[in-house]
Backbone as JSON, one array per atom type, in Angstrom:
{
  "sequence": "XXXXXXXXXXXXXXXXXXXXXXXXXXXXXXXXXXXXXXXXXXXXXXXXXXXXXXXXXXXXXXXXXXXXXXXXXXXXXXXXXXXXXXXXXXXXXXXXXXXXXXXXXXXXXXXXXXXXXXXXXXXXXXXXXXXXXXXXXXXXXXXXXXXXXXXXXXXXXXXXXXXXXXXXXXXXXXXXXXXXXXXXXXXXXXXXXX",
  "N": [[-14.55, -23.46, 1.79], [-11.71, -24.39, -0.12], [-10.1, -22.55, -1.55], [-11.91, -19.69, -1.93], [-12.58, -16.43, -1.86], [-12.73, -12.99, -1.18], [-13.03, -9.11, -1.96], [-11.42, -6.43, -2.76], [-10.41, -4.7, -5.81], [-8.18, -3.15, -7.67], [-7.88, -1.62, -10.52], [-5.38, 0.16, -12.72], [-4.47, 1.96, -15.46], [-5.39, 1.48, -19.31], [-9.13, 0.69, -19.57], [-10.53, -2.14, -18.15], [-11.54, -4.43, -20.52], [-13.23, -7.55, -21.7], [-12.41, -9.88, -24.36], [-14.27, -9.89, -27.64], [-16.32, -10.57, -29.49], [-17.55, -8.4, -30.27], [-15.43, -6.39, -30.26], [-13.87, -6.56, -32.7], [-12.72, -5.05, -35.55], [-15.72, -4.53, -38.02], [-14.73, -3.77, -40.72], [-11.71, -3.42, -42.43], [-8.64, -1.93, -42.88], [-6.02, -0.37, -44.34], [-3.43, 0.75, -42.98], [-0.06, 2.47, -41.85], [2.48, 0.12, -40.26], [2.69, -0.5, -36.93], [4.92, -1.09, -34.08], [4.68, -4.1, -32.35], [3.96, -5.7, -28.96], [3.51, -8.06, -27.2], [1.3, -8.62, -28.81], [-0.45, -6.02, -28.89], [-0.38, -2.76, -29.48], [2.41, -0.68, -29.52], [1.69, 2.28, -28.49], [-0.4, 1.87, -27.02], [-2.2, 1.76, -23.43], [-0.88, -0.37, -21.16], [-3.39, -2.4, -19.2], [-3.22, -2.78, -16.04], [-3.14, -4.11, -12.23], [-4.46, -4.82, -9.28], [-5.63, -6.6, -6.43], [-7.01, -7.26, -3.38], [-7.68, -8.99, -0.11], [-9.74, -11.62, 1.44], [-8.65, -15.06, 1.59], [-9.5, -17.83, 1.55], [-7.52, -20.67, 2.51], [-5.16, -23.79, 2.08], [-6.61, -24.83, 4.62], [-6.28, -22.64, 5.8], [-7.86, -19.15, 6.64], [-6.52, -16.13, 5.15], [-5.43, -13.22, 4.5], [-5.21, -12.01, 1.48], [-2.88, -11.06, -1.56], [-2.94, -10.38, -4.93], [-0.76, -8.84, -7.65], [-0.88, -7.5, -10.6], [0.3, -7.4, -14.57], [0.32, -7.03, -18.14], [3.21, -8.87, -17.84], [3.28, -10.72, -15.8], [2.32, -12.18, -12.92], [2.14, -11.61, -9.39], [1.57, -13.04, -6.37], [0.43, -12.75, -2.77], [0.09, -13.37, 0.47], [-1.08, -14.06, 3.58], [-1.3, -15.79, 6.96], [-4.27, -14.84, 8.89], [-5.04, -14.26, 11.83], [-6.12, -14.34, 15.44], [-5.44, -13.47, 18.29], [-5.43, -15.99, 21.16], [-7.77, -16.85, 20.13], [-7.37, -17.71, 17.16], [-7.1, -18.68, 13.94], [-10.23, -19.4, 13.45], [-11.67, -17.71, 14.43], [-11.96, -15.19, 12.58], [-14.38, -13.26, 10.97], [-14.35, -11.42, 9.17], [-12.41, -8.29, 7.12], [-10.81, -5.43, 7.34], [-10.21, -3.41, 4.24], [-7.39, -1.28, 3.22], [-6.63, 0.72, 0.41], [-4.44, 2.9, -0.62], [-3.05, 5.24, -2.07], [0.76, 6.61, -2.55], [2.44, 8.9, -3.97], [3.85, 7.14, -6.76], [3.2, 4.66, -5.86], [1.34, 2.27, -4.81], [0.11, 1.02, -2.0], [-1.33, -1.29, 0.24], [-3.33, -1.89, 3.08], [-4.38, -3.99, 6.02], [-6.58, -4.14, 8.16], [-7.7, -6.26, 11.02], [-11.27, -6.25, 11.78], [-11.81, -7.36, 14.85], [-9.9, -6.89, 16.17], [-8.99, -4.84, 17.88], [-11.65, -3.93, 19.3], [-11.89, -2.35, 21.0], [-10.45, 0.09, 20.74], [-10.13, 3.6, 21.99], [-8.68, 6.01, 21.3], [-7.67, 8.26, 18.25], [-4.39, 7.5, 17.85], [-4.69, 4.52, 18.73], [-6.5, 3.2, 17.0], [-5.5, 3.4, 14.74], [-2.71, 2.17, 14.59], [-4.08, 0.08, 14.68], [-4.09, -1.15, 12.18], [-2.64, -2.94, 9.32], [0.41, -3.34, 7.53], [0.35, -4.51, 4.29], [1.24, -4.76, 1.5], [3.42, -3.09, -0.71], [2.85, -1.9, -3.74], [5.13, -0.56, -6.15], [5.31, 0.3, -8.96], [2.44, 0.81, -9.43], [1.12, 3.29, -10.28], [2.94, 4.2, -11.69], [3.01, 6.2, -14.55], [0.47, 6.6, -15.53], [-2.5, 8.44, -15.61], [-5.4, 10.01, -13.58], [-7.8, 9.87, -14.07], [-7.73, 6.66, -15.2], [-8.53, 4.94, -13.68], [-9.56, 2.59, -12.02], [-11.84, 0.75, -9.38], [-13.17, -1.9, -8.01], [-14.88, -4.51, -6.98], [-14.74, -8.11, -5.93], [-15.9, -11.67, -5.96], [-15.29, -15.16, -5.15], [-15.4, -18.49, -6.12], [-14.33, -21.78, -6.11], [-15.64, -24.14, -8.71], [-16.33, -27.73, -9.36], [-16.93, -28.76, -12.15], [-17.96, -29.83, -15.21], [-15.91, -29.14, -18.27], [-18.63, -29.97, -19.79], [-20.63, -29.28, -18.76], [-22.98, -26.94, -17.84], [-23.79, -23.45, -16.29], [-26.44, -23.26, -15.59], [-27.11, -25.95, -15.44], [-25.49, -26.48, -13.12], [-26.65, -24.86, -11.21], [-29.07, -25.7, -11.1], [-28.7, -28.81, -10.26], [-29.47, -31.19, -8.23], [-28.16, -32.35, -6.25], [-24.67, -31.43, -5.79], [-22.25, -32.07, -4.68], [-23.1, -31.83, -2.17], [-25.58, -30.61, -0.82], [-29.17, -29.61, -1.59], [-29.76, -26.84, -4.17], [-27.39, -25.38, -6.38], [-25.22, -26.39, -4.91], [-23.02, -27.32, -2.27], [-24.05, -27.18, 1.28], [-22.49, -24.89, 2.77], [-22.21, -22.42, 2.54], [-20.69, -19.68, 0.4], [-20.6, -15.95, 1.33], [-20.02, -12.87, 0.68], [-19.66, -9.76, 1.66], [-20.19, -6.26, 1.09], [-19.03, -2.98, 2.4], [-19.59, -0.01, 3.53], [-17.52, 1.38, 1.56], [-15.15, 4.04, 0.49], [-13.69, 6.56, -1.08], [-11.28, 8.59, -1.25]],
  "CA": [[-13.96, -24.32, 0.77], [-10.73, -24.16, -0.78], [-9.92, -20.93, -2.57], [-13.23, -19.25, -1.33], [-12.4, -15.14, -1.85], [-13.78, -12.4, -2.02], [-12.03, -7.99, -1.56], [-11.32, -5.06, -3.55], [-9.64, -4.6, -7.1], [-8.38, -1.81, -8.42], [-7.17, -1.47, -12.44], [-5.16, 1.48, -13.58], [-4.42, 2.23, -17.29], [-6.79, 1.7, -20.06], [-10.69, 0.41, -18.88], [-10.75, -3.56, -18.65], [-12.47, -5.38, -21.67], [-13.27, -8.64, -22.37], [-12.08, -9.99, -25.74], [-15.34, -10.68, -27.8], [-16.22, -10.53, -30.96], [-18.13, -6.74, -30.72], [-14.34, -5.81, -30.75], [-13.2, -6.82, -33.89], [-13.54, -4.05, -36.63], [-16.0, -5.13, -39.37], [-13.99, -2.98, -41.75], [-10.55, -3.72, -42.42], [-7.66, -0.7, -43.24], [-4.64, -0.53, -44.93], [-2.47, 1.45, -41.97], [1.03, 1.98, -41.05], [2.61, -0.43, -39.24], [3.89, -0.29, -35.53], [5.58, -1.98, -33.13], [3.48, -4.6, -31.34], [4.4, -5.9, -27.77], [2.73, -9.3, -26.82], [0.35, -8.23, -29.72], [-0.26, -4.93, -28.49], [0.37, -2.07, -30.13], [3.19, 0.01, -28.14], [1.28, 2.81, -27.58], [-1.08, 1.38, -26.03], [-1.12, 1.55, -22.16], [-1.79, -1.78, -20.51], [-3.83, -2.46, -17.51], [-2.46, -3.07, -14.76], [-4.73, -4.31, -11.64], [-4.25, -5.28, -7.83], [-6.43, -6.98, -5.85], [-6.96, -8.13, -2.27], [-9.17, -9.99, 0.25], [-10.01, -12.17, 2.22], [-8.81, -15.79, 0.49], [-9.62, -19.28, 1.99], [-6.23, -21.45, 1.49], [-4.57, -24.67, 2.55], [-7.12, -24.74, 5.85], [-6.52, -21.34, 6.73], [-8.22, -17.89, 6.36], [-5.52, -15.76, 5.25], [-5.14, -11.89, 3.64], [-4.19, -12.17, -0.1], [-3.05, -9.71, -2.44], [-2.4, -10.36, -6.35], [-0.86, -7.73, -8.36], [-0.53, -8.11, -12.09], [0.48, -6.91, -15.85], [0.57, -8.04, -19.24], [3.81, -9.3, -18.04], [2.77, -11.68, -15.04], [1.17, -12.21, -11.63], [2.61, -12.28, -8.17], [0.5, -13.49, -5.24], [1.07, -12.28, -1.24], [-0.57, -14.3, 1.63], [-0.28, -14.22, 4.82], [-2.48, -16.0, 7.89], [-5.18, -14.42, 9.77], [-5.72, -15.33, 13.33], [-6.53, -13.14, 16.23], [-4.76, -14.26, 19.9], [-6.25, -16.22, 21.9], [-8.96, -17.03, 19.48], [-7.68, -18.4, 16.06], [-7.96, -18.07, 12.44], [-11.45, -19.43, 12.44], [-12.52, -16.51, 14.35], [-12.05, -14.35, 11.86], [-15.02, -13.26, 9.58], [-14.27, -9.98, 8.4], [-11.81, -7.73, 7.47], [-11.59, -4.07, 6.55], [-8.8, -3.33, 3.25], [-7.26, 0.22, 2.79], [-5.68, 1.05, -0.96], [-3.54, 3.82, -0.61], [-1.94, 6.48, -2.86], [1.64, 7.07, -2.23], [3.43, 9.02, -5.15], [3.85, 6.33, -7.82], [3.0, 3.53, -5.32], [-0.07, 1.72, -4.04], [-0.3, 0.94, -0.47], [-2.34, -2.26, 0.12], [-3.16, -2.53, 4.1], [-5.38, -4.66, 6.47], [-7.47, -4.47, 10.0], [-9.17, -6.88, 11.31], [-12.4, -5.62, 13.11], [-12.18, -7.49, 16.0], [-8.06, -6.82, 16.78], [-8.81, -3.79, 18.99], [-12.82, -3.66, 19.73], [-12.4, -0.82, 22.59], [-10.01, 1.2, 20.76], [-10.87, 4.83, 21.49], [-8.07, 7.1, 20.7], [-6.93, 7.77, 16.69], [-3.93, 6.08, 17.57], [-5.07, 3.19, 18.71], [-7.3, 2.47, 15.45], [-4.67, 3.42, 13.51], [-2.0, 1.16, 15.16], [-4.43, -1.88, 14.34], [-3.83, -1.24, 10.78], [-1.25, -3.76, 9.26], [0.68, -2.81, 5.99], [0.33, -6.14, 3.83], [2.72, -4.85, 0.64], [3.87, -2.04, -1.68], [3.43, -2.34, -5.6], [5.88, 0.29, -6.29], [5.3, 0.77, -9.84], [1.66, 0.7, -9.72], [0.6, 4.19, -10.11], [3.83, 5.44, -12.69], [2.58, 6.85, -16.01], [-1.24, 6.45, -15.44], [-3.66, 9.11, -15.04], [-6.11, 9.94, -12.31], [-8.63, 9.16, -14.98], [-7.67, 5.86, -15.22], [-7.91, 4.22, -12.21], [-11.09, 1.92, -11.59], [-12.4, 0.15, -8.22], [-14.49, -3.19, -8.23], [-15.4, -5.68, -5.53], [-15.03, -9.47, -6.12], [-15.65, -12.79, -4.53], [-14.54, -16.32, -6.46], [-15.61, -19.7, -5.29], [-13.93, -22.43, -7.49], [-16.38, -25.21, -8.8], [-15.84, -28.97, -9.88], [-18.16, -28.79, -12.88], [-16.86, -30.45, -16.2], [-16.5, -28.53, -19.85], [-19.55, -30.24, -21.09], [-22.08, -28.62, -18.1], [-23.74, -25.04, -18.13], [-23.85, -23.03, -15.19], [-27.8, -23.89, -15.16], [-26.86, -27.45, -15.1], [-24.86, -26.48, -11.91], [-27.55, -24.13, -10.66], [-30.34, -26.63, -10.82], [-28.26, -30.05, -10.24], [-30.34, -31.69, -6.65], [-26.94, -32.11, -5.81], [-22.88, -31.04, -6.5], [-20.7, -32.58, -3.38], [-23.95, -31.42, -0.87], [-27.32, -30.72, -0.56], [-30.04, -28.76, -2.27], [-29.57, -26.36, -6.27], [-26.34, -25.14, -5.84], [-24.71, -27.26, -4.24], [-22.82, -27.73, -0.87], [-24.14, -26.54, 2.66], [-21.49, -24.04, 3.09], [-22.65, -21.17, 1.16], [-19.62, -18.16, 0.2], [-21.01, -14.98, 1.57], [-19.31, -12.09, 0.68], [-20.31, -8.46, 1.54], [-18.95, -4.93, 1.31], [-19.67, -1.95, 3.02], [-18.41, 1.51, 3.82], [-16.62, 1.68, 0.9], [-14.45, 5.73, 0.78], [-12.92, 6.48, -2.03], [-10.92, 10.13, -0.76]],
  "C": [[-12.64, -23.73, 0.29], [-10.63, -23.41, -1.89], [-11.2, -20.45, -2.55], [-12.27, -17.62, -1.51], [-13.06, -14.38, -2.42], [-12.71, -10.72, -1.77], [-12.81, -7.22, -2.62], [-10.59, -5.44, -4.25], [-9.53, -3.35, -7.32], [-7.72, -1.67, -10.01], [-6.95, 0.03, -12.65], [-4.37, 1.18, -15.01], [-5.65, 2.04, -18.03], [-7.25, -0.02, -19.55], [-9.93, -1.46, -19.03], [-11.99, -3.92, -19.43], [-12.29, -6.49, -21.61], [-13.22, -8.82, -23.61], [-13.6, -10.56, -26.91], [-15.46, -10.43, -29.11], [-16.97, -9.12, -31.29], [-16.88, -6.14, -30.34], [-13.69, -5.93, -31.64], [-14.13, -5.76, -34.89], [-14.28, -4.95, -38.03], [-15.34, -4.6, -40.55], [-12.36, -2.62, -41.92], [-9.63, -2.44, -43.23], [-6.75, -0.61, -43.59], [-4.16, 0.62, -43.58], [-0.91, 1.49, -41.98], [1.57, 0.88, -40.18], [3.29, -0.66, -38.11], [3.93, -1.3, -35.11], [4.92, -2.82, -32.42], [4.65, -5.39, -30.34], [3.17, -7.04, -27.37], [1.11, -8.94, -27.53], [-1.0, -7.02, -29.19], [0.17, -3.82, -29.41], [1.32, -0.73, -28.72], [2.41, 0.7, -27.56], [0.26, 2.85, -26.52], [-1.59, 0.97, -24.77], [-1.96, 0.73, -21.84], [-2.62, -1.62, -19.75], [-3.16, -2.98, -16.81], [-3.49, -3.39, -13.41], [-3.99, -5.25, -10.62], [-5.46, -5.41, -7.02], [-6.24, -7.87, -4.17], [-7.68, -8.45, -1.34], [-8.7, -10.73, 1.13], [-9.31, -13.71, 1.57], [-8.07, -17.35, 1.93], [-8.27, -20.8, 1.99], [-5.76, -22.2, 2.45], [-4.95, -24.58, 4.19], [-7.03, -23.55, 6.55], [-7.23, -20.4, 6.02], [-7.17, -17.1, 6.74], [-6.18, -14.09, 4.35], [-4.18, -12.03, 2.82], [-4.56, -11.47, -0.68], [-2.32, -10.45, -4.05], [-2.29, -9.12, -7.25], [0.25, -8.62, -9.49], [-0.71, -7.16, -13.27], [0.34, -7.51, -16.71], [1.77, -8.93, -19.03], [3.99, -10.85, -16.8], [2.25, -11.11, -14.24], [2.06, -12.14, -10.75], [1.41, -11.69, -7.09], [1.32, -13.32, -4.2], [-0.05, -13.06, -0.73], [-0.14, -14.82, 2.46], [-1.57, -14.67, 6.03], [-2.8, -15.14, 8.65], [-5.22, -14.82, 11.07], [-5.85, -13.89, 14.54], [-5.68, -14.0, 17.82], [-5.25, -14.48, 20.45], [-7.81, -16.93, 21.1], [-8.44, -18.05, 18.0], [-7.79, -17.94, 14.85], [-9.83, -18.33, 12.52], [-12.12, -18.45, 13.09], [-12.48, -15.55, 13.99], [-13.4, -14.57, 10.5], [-15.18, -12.23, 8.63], [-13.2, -9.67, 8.22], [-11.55, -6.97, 6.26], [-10.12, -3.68, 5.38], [-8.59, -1.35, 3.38], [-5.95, 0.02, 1.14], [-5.51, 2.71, -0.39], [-2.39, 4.82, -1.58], [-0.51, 7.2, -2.55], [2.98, 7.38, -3.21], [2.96, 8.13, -6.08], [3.21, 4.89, -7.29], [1.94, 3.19, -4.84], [0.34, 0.8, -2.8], [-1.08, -0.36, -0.17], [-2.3, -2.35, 2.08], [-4.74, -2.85, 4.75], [-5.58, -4.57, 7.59], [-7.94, -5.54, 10.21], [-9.96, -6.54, 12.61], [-12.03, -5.73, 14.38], [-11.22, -7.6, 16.77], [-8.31, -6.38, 17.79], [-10.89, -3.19, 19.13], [-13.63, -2.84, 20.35], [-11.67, 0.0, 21.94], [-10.23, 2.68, 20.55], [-10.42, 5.62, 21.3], [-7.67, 6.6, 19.23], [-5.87, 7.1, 16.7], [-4.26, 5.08, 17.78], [-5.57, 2.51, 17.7], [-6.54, 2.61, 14.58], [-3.23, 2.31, 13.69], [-2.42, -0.17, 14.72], [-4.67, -1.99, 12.74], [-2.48, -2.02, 10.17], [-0.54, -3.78, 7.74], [0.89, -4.5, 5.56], [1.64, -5.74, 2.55], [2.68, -3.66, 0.05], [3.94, -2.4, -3.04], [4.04, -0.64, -6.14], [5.89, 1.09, -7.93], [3.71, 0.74, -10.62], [1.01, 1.86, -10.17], [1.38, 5.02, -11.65], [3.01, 5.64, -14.05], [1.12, 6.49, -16.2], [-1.7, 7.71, -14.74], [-4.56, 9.35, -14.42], [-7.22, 9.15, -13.29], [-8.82, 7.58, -15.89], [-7.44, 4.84, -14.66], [-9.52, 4.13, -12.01], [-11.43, 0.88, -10.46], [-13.16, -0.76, -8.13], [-14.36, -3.52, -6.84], [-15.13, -7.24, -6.32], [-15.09, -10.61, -5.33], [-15.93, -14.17, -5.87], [-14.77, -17.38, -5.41], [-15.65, -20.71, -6.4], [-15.2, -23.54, -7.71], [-15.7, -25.77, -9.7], [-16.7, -29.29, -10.75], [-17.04, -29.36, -14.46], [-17.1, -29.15, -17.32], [-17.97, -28.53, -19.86], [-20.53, -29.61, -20.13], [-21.76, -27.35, -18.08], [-23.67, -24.92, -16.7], [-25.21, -23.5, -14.71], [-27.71, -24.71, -14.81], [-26.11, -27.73, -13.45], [-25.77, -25.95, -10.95], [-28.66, -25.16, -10.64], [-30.14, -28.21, -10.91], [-29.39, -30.15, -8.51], [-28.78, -31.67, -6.21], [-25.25, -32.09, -6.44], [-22.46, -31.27, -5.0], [-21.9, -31.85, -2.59], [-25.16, -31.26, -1.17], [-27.91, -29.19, -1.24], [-29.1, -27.57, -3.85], [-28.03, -25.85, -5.46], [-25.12, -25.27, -5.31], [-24.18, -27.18, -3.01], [-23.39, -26.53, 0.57], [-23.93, -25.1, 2.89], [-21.3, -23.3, 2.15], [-21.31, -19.86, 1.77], [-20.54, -17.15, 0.34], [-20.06, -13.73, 1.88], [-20.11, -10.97, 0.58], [-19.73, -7.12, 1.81], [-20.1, -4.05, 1.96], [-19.21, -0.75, 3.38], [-17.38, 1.89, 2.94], [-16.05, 3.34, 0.51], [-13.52, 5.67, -0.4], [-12.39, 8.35, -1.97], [-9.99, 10.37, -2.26]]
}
């Protein structure tokens, strides 16, 4: 389905939170007052957070990377296909994040490029650099640098229904709870964190 993804994330600066209401102080302070930055206080260091994957788009299976700040987003994507074969025979493919100085590294294999290759170059050859976020790494601490997994499969569900209501509809655009056929299966494995 359209926008079907799933990869690796990584967030450096301070932890990601969700905004909820067990962050608001019950006890209010007379303080100094500083500088705020898109209501922020300066010193405060943002997150910052790059992610990339596998991601389903305009009929193709492509390798997409989003890296983003408090100050926007930019999205990379580029098609998959293998020679001789096709995007749709692609169903895997392996990510490397990379540490270089101040910069993060984002690159991509896919498994089934080089199948026989049995010298280190060769496996290293079928590695394909996808982009450089150049200022992903500056003024952040080793200790602040966190690793997830995700996988995102959009649904056509209105405001007024619950996820239950989606989870136990007989049908949403296909057959049986859940809805369509063509179940998102996303799975990690071998993950190395050197």
């Amino acid at each position: 389905m359209e926008w079907d993804q799933g990869g690796l994330v990584i967030f450096a600066g301070a932890a990601p939170q969700s905004i909820s209401s067990n962050n608001v102080p019950l006890v209010t302070t007379t303080t100094t007052t500083t500088t705020t930055r898109f209501g922020r206080p300066q010193d405060t260091q943002p997150c910052k957070w790059v992610k990339a994957g596998m991601e389903f788009c305009s009929g193709a299976v492509n390798v997409s990377s989003v890296s983003a700040t408090a100050d926007g987003a930019d999205w990379c994507l580029s098609p998959l296909n293998v020679p001789d074969r096709g995007p749709s025979a692609i169903h895997s493919l392996r990510l490397k994040l990379e540490r270089v100085g101040h910069s993060l590294w984002v690159w991509y294999q896919i498994p089934t490029g080089s199948p026989y290759a049995m010298e280190p170059g060769a496996v290293g050859s079928t590695w394909k650099k996808m982009r450089e976020v150049t200022w992903f790494f500056y003024g952040v601490e080793d200790k602040f640098i966190h690793v997830g997994v995700y996988a995102s499969r959009p649904t056509s569900i209105s405001r007024s229904d619950t996820v239950w209501d989606m989870m136990h509809r007989t049908t949403l655009s296909g057959s049986g709870p859940g809805g369509s056929g063509d179940s998102l299966v996303v799975e990690f494995e071998d993950l190395e964190i050197l």
